[in-house]
LODRENDREN-37935 format. One record per residue (C-alpha): residue number from 1; chain; x, y, z. Coordinates in Angstrom, 3 decimals, padded with zeros to 6 digits. Example, Ala and Ser with C-alpha at 12.3 -4.5 7.8 and 13.67 -1.06 7.14 Angstrom:
// residues 2
ATOM     k   c          X          Y          Z
ATOM     1   A    012.300   -004.500    007.800
ATOM     2   A    013.670   -001.060    007.140
***
This chain:
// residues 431
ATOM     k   c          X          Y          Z
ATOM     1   A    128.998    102.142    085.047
ATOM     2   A    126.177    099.503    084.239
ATOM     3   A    127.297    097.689    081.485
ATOM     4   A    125.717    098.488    077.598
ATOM     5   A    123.240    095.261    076.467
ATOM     6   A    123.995    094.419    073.465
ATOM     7   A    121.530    090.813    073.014
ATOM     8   A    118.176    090.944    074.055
ATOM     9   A    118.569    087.451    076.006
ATOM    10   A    122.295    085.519    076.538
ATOM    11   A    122.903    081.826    076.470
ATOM    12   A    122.511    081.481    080.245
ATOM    13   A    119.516    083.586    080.839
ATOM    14   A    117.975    081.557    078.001
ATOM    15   A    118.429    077.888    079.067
ATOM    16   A    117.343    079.184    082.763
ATOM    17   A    114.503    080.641    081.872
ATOM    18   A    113.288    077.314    079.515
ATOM    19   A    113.842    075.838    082.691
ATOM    20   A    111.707    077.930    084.911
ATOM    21   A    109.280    077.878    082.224
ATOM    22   A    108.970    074.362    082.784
ATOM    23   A    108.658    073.926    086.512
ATOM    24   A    106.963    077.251    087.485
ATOM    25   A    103.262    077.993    087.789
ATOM    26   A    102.804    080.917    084.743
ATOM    27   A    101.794    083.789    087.241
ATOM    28   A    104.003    085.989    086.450
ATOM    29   A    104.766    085.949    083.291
ATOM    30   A    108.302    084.910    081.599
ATOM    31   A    110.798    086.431    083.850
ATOM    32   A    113.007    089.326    082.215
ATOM    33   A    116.552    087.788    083.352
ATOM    34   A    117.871    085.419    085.483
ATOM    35   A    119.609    087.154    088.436
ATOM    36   A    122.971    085.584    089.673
ATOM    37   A    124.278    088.044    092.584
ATOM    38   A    124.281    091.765    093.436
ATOM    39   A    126.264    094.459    095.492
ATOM    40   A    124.899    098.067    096.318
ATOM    41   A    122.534    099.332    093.748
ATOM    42   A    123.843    096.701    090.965
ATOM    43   A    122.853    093.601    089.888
ATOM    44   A    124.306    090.890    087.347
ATOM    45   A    122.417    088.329    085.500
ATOM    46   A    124.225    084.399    084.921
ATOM    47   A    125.339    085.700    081.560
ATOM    48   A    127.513    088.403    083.275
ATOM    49   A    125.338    091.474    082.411
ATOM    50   A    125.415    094.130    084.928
ATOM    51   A    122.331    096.260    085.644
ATOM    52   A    121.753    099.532    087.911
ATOM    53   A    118.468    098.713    089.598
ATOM    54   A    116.046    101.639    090.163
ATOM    55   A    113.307    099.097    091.276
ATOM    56   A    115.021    097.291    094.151
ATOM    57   A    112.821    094.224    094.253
ATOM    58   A    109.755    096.561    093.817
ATOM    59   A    110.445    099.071    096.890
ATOM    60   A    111.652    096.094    098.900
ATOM    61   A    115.728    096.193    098.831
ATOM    62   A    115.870    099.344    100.752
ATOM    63   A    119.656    099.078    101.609
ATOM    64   A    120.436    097.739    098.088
ATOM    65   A    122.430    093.734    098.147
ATOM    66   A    124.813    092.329    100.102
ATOM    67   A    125.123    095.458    102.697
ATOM    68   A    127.889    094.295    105.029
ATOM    69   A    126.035    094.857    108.100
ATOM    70   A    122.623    093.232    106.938
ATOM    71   A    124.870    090.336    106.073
ATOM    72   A    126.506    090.063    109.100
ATOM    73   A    123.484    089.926    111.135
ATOM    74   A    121.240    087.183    108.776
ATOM    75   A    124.239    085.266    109.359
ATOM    76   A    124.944    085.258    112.792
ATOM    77   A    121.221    085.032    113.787
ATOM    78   A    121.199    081.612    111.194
ATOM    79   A    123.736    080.125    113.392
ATOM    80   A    122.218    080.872    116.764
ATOM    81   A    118.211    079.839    115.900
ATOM    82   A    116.592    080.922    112.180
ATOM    83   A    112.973    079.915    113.211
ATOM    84   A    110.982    078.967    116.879
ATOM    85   A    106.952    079.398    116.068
ATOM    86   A    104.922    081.118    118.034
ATOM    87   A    104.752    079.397    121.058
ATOM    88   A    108.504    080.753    121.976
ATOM    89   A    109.535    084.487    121.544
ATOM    90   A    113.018    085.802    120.526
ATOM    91   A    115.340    089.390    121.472
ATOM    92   A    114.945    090.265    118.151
ATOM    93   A    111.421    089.895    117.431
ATOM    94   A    110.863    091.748    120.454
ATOM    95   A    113.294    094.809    119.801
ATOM    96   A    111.985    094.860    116.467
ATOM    97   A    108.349    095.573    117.388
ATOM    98   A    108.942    098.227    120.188
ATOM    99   A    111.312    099.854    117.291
ATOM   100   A    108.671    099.955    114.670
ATOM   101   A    106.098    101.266    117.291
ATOM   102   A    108.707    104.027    118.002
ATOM   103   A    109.393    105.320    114.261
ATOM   104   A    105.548    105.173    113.721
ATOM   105   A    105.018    107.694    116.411
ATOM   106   A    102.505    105.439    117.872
ATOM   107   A    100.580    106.325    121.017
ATOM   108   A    101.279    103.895    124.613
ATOM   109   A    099.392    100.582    124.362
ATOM   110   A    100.072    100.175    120.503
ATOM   111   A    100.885    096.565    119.163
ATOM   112   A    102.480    094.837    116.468
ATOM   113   A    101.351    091.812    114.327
ATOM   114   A    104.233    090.384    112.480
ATOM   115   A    103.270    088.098    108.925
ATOM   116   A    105.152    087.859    105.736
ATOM   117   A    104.468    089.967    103.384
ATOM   118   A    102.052    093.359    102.552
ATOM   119   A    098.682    090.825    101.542
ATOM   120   A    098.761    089.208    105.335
ATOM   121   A    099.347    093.080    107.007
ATOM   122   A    096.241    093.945    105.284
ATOM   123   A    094.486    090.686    105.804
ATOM   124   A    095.100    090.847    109.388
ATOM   125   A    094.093    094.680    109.213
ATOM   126   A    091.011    093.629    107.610
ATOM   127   A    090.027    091.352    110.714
ATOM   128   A    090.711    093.809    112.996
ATOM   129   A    088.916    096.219    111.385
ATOM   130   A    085.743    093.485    111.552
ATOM   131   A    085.660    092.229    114.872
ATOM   132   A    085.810    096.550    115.404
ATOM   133   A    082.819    096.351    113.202
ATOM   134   A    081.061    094.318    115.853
ATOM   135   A    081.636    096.849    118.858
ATOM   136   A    080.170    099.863    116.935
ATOM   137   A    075.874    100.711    117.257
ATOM   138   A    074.048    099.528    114.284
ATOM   139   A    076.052    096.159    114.039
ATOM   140   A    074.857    094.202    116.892
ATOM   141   A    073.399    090.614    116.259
ATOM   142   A    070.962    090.641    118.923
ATOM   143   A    069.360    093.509    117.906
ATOM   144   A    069.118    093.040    114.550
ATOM   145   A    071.711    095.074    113.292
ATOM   146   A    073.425    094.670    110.057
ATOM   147   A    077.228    093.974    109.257
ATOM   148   A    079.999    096.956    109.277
ATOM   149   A    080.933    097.361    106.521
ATOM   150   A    084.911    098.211    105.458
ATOM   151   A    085.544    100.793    102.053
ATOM   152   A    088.300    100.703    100.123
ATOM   153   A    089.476    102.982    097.010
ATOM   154   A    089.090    102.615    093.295
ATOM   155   A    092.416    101.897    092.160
ATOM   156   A    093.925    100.474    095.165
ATOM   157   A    095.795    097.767    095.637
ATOM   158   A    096.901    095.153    099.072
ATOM   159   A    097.434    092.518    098.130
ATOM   160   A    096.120    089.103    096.312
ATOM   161   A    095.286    086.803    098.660
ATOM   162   A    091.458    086.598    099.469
ATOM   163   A    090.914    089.262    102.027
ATOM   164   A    093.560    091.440    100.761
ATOM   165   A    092.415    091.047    097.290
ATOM   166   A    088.214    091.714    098.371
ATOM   167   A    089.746    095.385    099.151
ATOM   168   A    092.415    095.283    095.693
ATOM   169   A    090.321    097.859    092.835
ATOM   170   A    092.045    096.116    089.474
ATOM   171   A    088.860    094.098    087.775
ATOM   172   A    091.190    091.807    085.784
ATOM   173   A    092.375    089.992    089.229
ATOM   174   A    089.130    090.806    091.285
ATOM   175   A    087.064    089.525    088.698
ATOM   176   A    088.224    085.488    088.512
ATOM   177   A    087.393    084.838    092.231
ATOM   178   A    084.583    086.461    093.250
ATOM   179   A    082.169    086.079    095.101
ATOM   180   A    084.974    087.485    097.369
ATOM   181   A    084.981    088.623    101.107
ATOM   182   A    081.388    090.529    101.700
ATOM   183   A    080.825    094.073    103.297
ATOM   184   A    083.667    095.935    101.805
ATOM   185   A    082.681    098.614    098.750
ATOM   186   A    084.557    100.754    096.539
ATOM   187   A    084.357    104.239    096.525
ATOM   188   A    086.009    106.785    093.855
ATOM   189   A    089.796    107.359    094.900
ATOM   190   A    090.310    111.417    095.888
ATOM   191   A    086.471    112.276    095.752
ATOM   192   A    085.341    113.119    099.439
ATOM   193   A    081.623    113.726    098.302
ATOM   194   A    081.595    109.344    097.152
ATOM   195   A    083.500    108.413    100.554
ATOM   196   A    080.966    110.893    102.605
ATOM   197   A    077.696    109.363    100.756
ATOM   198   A    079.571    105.800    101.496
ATOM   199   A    078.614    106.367    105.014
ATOM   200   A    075.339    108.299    104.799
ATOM   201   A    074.273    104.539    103.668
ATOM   202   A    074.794    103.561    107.306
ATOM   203   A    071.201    102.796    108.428
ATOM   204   A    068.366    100.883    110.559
ATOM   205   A    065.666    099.661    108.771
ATOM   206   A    065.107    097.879    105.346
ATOM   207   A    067.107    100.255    103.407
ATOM   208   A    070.301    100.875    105.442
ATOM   209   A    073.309    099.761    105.044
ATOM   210   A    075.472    098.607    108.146
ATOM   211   A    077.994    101.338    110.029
ATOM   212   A    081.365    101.737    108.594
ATOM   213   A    083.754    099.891    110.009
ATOM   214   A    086.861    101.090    108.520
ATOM   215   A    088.561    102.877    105.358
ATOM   216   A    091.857    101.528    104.222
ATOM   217   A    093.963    103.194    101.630
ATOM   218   A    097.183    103.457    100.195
ATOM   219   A    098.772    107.456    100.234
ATOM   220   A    100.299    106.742    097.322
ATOM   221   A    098.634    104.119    095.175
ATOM   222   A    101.244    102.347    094.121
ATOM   223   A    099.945    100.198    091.222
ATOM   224   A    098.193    102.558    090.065
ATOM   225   A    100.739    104.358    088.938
ATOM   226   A    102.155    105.949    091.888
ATOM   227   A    099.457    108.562    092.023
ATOM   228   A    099.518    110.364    095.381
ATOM   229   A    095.701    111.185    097.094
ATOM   230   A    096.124    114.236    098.096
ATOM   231   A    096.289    115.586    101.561
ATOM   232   A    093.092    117.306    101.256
ATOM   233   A    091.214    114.528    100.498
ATOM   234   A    092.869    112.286    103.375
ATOM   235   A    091.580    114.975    106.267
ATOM   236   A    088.821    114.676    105.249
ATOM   237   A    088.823    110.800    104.890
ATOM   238   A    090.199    111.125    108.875
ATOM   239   A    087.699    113.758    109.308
ATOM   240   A    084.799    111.212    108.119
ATOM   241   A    085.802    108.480    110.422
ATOM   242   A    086.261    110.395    113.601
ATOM   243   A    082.526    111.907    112.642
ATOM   244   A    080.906    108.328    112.390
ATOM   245   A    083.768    106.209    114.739
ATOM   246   A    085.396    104.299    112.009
ATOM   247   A    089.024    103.394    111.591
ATOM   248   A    091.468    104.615    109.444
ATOM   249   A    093.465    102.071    108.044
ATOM   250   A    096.940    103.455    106.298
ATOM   251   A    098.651    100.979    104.147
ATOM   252   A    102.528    101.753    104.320
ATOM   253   A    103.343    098.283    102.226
ATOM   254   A    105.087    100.446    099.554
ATOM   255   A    105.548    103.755    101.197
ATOM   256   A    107.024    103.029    104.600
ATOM   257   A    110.258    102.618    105.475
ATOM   258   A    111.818    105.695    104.703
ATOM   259   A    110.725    105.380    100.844
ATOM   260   A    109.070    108.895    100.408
ATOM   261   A    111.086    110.818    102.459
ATOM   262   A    109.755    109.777    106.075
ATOM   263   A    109.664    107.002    107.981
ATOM   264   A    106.118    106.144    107.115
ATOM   265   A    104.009    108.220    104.415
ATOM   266   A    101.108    109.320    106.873
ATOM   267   A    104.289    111.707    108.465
ATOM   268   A    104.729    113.553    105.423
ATOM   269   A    102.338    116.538    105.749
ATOM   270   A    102.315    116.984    102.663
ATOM   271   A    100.401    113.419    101.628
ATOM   272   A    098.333    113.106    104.906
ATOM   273   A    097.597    116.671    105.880
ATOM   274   A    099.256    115.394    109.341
ATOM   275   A    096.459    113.195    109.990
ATOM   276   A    096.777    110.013    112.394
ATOM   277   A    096.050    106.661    111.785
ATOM   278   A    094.208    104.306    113.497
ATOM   279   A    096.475    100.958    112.020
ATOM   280   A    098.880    100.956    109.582
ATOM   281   A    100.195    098.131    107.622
ATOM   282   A    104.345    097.386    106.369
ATOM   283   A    105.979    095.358    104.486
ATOM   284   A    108.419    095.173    101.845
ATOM   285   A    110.931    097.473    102.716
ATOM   286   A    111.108    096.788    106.250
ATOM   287   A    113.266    093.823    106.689
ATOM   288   A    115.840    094.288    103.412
ATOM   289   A    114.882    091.729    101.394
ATOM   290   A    113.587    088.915    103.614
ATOM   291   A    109.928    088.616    103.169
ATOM   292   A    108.425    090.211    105.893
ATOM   293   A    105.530    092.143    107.004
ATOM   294   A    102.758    093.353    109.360
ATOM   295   A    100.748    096.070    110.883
ATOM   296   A    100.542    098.343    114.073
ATOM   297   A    097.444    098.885    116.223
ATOM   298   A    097.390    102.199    117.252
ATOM   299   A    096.749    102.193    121.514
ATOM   300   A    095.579    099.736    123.695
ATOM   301   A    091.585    099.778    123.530
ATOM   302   A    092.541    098.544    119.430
ATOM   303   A    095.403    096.240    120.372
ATOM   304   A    093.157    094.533    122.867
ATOM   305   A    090.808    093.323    120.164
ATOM   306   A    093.108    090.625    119.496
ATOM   307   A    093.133    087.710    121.402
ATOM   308   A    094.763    084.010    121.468
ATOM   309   A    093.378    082.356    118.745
ATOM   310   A    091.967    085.458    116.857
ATOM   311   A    095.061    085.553    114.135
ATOM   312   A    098.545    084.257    113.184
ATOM   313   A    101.515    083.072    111.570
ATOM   314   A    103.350    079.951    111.945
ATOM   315   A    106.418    081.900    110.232
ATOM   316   A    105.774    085.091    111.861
ATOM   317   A    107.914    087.565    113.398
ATOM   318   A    110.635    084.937    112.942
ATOM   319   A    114.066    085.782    114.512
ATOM   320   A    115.586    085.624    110.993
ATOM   321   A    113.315    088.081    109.257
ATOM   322   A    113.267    090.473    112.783
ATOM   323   A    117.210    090.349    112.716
ATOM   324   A    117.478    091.519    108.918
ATOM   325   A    115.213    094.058    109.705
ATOM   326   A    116.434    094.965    112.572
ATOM   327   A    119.991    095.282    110.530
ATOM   328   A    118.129    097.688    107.684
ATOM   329   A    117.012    100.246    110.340
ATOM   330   A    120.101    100.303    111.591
ATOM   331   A    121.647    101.215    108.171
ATOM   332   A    119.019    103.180    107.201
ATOM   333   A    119.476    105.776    110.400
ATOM   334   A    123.208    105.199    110.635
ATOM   335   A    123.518    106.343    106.931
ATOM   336   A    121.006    108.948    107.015
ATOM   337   A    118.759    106.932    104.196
ATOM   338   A    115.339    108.660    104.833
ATOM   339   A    117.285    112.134    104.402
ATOM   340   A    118.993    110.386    101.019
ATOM   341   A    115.392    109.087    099.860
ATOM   342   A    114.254    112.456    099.955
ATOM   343   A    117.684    114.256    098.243
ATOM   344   A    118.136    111.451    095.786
ATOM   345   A    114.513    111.415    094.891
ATOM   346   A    114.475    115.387    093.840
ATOM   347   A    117.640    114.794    092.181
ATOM   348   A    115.955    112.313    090.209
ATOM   349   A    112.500    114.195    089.401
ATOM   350   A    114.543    117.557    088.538
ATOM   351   A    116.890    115.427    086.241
ATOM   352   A    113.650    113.483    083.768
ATOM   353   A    112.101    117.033    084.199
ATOM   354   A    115.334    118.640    082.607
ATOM   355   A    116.483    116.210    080.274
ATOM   356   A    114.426    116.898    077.425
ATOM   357   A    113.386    113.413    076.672
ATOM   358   A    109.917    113.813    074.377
ATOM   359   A    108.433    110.721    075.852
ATOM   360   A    108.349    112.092    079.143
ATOM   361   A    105.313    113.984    079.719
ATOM   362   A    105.619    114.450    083.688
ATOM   363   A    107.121    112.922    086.681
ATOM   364   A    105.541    112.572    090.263
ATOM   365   A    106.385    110.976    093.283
ATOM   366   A    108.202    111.451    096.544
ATOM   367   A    111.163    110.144    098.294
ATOM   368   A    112.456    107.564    095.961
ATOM   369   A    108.898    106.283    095.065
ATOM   370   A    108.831    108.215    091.655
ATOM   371   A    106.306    107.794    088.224
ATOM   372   A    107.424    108.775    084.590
ATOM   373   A    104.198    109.262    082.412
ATOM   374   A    105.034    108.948    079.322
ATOM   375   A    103.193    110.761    076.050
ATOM   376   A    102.029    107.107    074.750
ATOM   377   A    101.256    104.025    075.745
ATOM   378   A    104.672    102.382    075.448
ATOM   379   A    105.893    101.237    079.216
ATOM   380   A    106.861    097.585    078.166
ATOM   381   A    108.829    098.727    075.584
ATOM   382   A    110.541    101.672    077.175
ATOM   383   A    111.299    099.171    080.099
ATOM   384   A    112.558    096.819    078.066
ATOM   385   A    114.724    099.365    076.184
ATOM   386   A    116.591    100.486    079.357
ATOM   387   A    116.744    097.126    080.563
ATOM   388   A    119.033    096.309    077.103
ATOM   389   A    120.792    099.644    077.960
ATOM   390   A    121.577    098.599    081.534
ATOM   391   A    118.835    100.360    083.841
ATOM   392   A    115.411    098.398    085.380
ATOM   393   A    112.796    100.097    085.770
ATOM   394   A    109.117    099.069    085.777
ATOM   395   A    106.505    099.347    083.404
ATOM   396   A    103.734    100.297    086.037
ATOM   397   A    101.326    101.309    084.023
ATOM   398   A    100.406    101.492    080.107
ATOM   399   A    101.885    104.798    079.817
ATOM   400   A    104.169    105.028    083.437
ATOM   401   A    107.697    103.809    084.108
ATOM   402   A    108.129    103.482    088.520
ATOM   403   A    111.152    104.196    089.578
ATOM   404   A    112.121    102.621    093.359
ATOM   405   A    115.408    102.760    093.885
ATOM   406   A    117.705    101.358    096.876
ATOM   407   A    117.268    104.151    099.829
ATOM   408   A    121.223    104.292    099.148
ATOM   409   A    121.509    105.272    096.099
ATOM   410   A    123.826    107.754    095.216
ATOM   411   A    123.803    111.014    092.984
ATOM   412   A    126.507    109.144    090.711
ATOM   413   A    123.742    106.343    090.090
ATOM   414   A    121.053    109.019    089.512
ATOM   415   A    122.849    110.558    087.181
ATOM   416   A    123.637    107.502    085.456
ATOM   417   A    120.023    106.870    085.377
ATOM   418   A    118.859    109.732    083.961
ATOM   419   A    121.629    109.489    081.225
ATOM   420   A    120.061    106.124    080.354
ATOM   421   A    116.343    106.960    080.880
ATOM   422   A    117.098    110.698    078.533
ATOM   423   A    118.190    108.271    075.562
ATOM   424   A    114.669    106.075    075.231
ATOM   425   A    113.397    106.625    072.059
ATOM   426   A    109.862    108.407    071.551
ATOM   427   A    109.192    106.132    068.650
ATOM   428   A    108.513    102.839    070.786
ATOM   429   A    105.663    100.500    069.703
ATOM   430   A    102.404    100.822    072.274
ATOM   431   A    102.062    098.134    075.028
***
């Protein structure tokens, strides 16, 4: 059992965190703890406190800390060759990428771009979705044609840096740095009438816009508050694009890797309506805990748009990062995660549901991607109330708690969580 807090902050955590406070750029805040070590779906801070983590790094510790076999291979792979660049290739850079193309169902000729995290997935997404752009009628220099265009969703997010970011919704870190990457609009999230106007804009003449180059969303927006689209609206999204030749562009960042209940989102009929995508992006999740990331081409005639030159990584696809990851498939088949994300994750939706909590207005999710709303606007503090109680969660949203949990979490830590999450008080101060 997670151990009771009884002090907001102990001795350790305290002179740590003056320390970070004074070396650190302020980005993120003041950190909640200072994390020593963890093991399975637990965690300890340097004063000794132990915590049962139901946010795994945000969706990224899919196998939980310090699994044996993910160990074992980091380590072994450090003492052969940790890092080569991209003039040399590796075995497990290679076997990673034919294994990813494999469990995203992808069609002969598809290719993988490794980077480091979700934002450069998308960001490479994003340029192949524009030099795309240039292949399609309507965008052609020569003829005086006008530049595709790529839409994006209100209340999206991929990432911060400054491609990833031009197709991010949230204002409050859009707003600072614009003017940012031109020719990609917002339409309304869920609302096929917006998306379908977005490309009756495409037009020659004065008053046209350029053709659409691509849409890119998330299946469940994440940031938003882990609201799902709705497969519906996603058909028809798919629908749209095959009608005027754009891409679709599924962002798997926080959804892939088994973390709703499939290997990748766009498989669950339920959120996609069974729909195909033309690229998909990954990160987090995939590699256990080392930063890594990327995105798949679906087929050749895509893949092929990349050349020498056109994109890359210095760290990228890195026989460290493709050996961890190659390690958390491997547990997360041999254990039979994606089948636990999904059993786990209704065990966990059924439990807030039935524990009678007044806070807790709803829950939504799937897999082990899951959203509390609450009946106020009191996230921080309810967060911070099972973090003194010995459960972290995340305050997602003004009135939403996320729940991400380690794909191996166990109906004894479910249960434990719900026992913590069923004693939050309803009288907690708004955000």
């Amino acid at each position: 059992m997670a151990t009771e807090q009884t002090e907001t902050l102990g001795s350790e955590d305290s002179k740590w965190l003056g320390e970070y406070s004074q070396v650190h750029m302020n980005v993120f805040g003041t950190p909640l703890r200072v994390l020593d070590h963890g093991q399975g779906a637990h965690v300890w801070d340097v004063d000794g406190n132990e915590y049962l983590d139901f946010l795994a790094g945000i969706a990224v510790n899919s196998i939980g800390y310090a699994h044996p076999k993910w160990v074992k291979a980091v380590s072994e792979q450090a003492a052969k060759v940790a890092h080569t660049s991209n003039y040399f290739a590796t075995e497990p850079q290679i076997r990673l990428a034919a294994k990813l193309v494999k469990l995203a169902g992808a069609p002969e000729g598809s290719h993988v771009y490794f980077g480091n995290s979700g934002a450069e997935g998308n960001e490479a997404a994003i340029k192949l979705a524009k030099l795309y752009g240039r292949t399609l009628p309507g965008a052609t220099p020569s003829i005086g044609g006008k530049p595709a265009r790529i839409i994006a969703l209100t209340h999206g997010f991929h990432g911060r840096t400054l491609g990833a970011l031009s197709a991010t919704w949230k204002p409050a870190i859009r707003t600072p740095f614009e003017p940012l990457v031109p020719n990609i609009e917002f339409v309304e999230a869920g609302d096929p009438l917006a998306l379908y106007e977005a490309f009756a804009q495409t037009g020659q003449g004065r008053y046209g816009k350029g053709p659409v180059a691509a849409v890119i969303m998330e299946l469940i927006q994440g940031e938003a508050g882990v609201r799902p689209l709705g497969a519906d609206y996603v058909k028809k999204a798919r629908q749209m694009c095959d009608a005027h030749g754009a891409l679709l562009i599924i962002d798997e960042v926080q959804c892939g890797m088994g973390r709703t209940g499939e290997w990748f989102s766009f498989q669950r009929e339920d959120l996609s309506g069974g729909v195909t995508p033309d690229i998909i992006t990954f990160a987090k999740g995939v590699a256990g805990g080392f930063p890594m990331g990327g995105m798949i081409a679906f087929g050749q005639k895509l893949s092929n748009l990349f050349t020498p030159g056109s994109h890359g990584s210095t760290f990228a696809g890195n026989p460290l990062g493709a050996a961890a990851a190659l390690a958390t498939i491997d547990v997360i088949e041999s254990e039979n995660l994606v089948a636990n994300a999904e059993e786990r994750g209704k065990q966990l939706r059924d439990g807030i549901r039935q524990c009678g909590n007044p806070l807790f207005e709803s829950v939504r999710g799937r897999g082990l991607l899951d959203a509390i709303q609450l009946s106020h606007p009191c996230a921080h503090a309810a967060m911070n109330w099972a973090l003194e109680h010995g459960l972290i969660v995340n305050a997602v949203a003004p009135d939403a708690l996320r729940l991400a949990p380690p794909l191996n979490i166990t109906e004894q830590d479910v249960d434990e969580a719900v026992s913590i999450l069923a004693r939050i008080p309803e009288e907690l101060p708004n955000d």
